[in-house]
N, C-alpha and C positions, 0 to 999 in steps of 0.2 A: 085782503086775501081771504077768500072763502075755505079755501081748503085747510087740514088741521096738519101742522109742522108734524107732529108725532106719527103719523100712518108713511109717513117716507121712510124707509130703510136707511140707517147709514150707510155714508159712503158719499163719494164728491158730488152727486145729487143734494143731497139734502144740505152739505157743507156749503154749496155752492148757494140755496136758499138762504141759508142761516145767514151768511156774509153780510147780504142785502136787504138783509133786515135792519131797520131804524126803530131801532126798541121804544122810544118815543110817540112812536107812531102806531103802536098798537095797542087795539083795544081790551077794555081790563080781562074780557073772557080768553083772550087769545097769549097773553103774556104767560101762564102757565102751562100751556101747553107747548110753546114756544122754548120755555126753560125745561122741560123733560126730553125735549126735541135737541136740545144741546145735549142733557148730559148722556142720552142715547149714543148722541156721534161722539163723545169725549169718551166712552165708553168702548166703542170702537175704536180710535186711536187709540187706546192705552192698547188694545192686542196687537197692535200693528206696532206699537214699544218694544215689547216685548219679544212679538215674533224675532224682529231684529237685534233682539239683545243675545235670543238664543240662535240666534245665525253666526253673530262675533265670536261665540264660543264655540257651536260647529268647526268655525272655519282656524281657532287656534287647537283644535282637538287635532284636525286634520294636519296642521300645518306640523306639527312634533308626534304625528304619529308611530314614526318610528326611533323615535330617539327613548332609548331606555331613562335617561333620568329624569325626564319629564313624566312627575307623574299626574294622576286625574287630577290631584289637589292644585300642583303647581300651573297645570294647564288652567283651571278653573281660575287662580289667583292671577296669569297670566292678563286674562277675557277680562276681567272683571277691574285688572286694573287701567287698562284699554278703554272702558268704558268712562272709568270714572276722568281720565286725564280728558276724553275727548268732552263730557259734557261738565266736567269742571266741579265736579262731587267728591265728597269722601269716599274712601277705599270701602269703609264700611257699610255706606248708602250704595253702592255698586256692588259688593259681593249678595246684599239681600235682596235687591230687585231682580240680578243674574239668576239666583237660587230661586225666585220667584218663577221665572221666565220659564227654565228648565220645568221644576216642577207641572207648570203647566203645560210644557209641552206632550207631557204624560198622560193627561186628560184633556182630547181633543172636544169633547162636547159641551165641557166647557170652555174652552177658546171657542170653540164657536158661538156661544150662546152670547160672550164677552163680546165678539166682532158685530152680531147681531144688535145688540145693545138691551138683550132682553136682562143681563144682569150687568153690576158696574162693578169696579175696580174691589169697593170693600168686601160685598157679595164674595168675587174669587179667594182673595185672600182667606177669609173664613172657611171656606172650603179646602183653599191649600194648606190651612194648619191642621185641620182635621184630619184629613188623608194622607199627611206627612208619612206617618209611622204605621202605614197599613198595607197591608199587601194589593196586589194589584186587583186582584176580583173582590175584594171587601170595597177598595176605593169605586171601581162600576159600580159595585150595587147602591154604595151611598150617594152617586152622584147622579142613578136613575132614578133613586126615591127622590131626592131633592130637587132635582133642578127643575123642572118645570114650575115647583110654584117658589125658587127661591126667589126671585123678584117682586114677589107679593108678603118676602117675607121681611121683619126689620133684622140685620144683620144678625142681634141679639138672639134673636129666637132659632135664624137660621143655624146660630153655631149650637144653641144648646140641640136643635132636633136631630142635628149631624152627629152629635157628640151620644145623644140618645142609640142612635142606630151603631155606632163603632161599638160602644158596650156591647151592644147586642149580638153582634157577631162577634168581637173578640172580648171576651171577659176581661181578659190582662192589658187591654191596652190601654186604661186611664192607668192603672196603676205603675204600668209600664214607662207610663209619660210623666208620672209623676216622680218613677225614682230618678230619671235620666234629669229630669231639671233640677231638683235638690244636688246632684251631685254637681251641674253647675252652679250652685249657688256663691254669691256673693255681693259683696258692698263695694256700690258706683256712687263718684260723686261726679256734679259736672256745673259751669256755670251758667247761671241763667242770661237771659237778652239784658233782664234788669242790674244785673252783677251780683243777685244773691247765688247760694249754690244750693242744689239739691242732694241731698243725700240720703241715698237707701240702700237697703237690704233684699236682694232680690232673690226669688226662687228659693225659700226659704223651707223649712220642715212645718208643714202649717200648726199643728198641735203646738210647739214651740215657740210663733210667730201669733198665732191664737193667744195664747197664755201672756205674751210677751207685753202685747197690745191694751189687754184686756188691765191687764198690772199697770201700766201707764196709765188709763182712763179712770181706775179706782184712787189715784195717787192723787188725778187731776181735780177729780171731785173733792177728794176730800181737802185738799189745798183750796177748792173751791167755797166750801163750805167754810173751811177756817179763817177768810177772808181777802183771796188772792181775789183782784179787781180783773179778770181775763177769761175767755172764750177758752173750751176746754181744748183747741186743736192749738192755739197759743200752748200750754199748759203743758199740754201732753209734749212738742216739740222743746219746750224747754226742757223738761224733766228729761229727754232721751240724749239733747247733746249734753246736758249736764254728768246723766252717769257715763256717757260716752269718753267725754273730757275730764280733766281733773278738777272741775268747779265741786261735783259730790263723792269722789273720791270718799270714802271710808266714812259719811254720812248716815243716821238711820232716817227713815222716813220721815222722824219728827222734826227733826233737821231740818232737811227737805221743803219742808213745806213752809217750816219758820222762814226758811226763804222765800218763799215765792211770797207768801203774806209780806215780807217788807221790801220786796219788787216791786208788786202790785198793789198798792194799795187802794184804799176806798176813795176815788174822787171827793177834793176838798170841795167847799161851796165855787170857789173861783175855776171847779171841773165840774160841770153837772153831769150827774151819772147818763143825760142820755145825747153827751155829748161824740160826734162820729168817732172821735177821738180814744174813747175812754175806755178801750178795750184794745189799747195799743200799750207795750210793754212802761213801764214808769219809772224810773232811777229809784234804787233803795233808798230807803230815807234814812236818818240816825237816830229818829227819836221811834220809841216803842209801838207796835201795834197796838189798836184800839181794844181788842181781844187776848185774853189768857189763851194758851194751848195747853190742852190734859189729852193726855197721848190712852187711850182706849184698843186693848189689841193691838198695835204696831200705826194705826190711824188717826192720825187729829181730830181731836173737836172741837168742841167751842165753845167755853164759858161765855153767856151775853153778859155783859154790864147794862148801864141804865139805858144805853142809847137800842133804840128800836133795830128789831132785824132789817135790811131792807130786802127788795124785794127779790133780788137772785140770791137773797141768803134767807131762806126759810128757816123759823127758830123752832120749827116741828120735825124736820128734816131728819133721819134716821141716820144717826151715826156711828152705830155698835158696826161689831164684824159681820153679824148676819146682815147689813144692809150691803156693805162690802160684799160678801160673798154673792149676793143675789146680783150686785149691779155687774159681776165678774161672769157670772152664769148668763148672762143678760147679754155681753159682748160677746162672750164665748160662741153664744145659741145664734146670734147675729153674723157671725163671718163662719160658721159654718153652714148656716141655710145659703148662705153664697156661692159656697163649693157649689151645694147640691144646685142650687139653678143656675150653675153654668153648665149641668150636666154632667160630672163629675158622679161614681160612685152611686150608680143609678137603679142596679139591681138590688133587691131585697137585702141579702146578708149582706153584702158588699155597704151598702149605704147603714145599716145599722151600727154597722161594726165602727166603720171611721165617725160618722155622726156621734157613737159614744167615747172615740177616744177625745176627740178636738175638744167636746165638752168635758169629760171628766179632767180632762190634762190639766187644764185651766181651773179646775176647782180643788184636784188635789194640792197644786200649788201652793193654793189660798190659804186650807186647812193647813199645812205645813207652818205656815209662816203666824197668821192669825193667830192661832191655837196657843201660840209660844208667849208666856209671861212674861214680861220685860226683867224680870230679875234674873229668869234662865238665860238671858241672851249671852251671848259672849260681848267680852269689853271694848272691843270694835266690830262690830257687825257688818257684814255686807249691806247695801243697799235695799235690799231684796231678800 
């Protein structure tokens, strides 16, 4: 085939190409172009999803229009549970793609751009979060500036440029969007394909979740330093189900970590440390760690005896509080420039303002707890 798959419009034209094609049988220049000529028409049929998902809801709107108890929510719950029984999904997988539908029925230039296949499924989506919480001539203008070169853009950049322009016109509307999801905030668990489970804290207060994070990663280190044998994202997941559960109940840090030192310990010779293995959790043992712990500001350290440091345990390694604080300041500085490139808090005062809470929140913290002598503590201490 001399002509290029991609210059065909979707639609039962180019479907009808696509069919009879023997991917085997094409040449390497042509197989690329071939797969953009798919997701073009797959791009296409998802509006054609949709259109008809927001017709099922049409036509249950219609069908209870005049019956007072039915209201927009129940109509909606109605449509939505219609959908999921007829194509064998969750309630929940069907009210989001329905809200999906709708919303885009709102903004027809993009459904048309979707039918066209000049943008694809994720493209819309970033657009429809965007425009969610905007009035209707804020969402034109952001989808005149955008859309022509969204397709050239990666999803990433398209939401931050969206997200750039909603600032712009509405000053209050990241902040707006951020007190509405903190007030939905909470903790899902759920299980995995493999039968472990996930568990998180979602839409959280970020200076809080900032600080939170930051205190786990200095806890993980310095357990790491004091000789837990384990990857700090290991480390960090223990120490949160632990305070979460009753395993560190009324524990102080020293504690803490004296545990994970004799969870983890230093692969024997019959482990060699660069075993794929050896950075998987270990059964405590009952005989003593190789290492003393001298507790320094509320943090482990590490008396070396004769044996050599090895190599993820550097014996130069800064272990006072100021290294603490910095490595705290360090996470902190790290998941707040995050906010900022998703767009978030864009304008001058606005981004200085929150930029300085997220980080000082997480350093007052530090100073708080650090600073305190181990003879002023109280005689059970919180964790933290």
């Amino acid at each position: 085939m001399t002509s290029r798959f991609s210059t065909l419009r979707p639609g039962p034209k180019l479907a009808k190409r696509l069919a009879g094609v023997e991917l085997g049988s094409l040449p390497d220049e042509a197989v690329l172009d071939y797969l953009r000529a798919e997701v073009k028409q797959l791009a296409s049929q998802q509006a054609r999803v949709w259109a008809a998902m927001a017709e099922v809801h049409r036509r249950a709107i219609g069908a209870h229009a005049h019956e007072a108890l039915w209201t927009a929510e129940r109509v909606f719950g109605s449509a939505a549970c219609e959908i999921a029984c007829e194509l064998r999904i969750s309630d929940l997988s069907a009210k989001r793609e329905l809200q999906r539908a709708d919303d885009l029925e709102a903004l027809p230039t993009v459904a048309a751009a979707l039918r066209a296949g000049q943008i694809d499924r994720t493209r819309v989506v970033v657009l429809l979060e965007v425009c969610a919480d905007l009035t209707p001539e804020h969402r034109d203008r952001i989808v005149a500036a955008v859309l022509p070169k969204a397709g050239r853009m990666t999803p990433g950049k398209l939401r931050a440029e969206a997200q750039r322009l909603a600032i712009a016109l509405d000053p209050e509307w990241a902040e707006r969007r951020y007190r509405e999801a903190v007030r939905r905030r909470r903790v899902v668990r759920y299980i995995n394909a493999d039968g472990t489970v996930t568990l998180a804290a979602e839409d959280q207060d970020a200076a809080e979740a900032l600080a939170a994070y930051a205190r786990l990663t200095v806890l993980a280190k310095a357990a790491k330093r004091a000789g837990a044998h384990a990857s700090l994202d290991i480390l960090r997941s223990k120490i949160s189900l632990g305070l979460l559960g009753p395993r560190f109940h009324g524990l102080h840090e020293r504690d803490i970590i004296t545990y994970l030192v004799a969870e983890f310990p230093k692969p024997t010779a019959e482990q060699p440390g660069d075993d794929p293995i050896a950075d998987q959790p270990a059964q405590p043992t009952a005989t003593e760690p190789t290492h003393t712990q001298t507790v320094d500001d509320g943090l482990a350290d590490v008396e070396p005896t004769d044996e050599p440091p090895s190599d993820d345990q550097p014996s130069d390694e800064p272990s006072s509080s100021d290294a603490s604080l910095e490595e705290e300041y360090y996470e902190a500085e790290l998941l707040a420039q995050d906010l900022l490139d998703q767009g978030f808090f864009d304008d001058d005062q606005c981004t200085g303002q929150q930029y300085e809470q997220l980080v000082s929140y997480a350093l007052a913290l530090n100073r708080s707890y650090s600073r305190r002598s181990l003879t002023d503590q109280d005689p059970d201490p919180p964790p933290f």
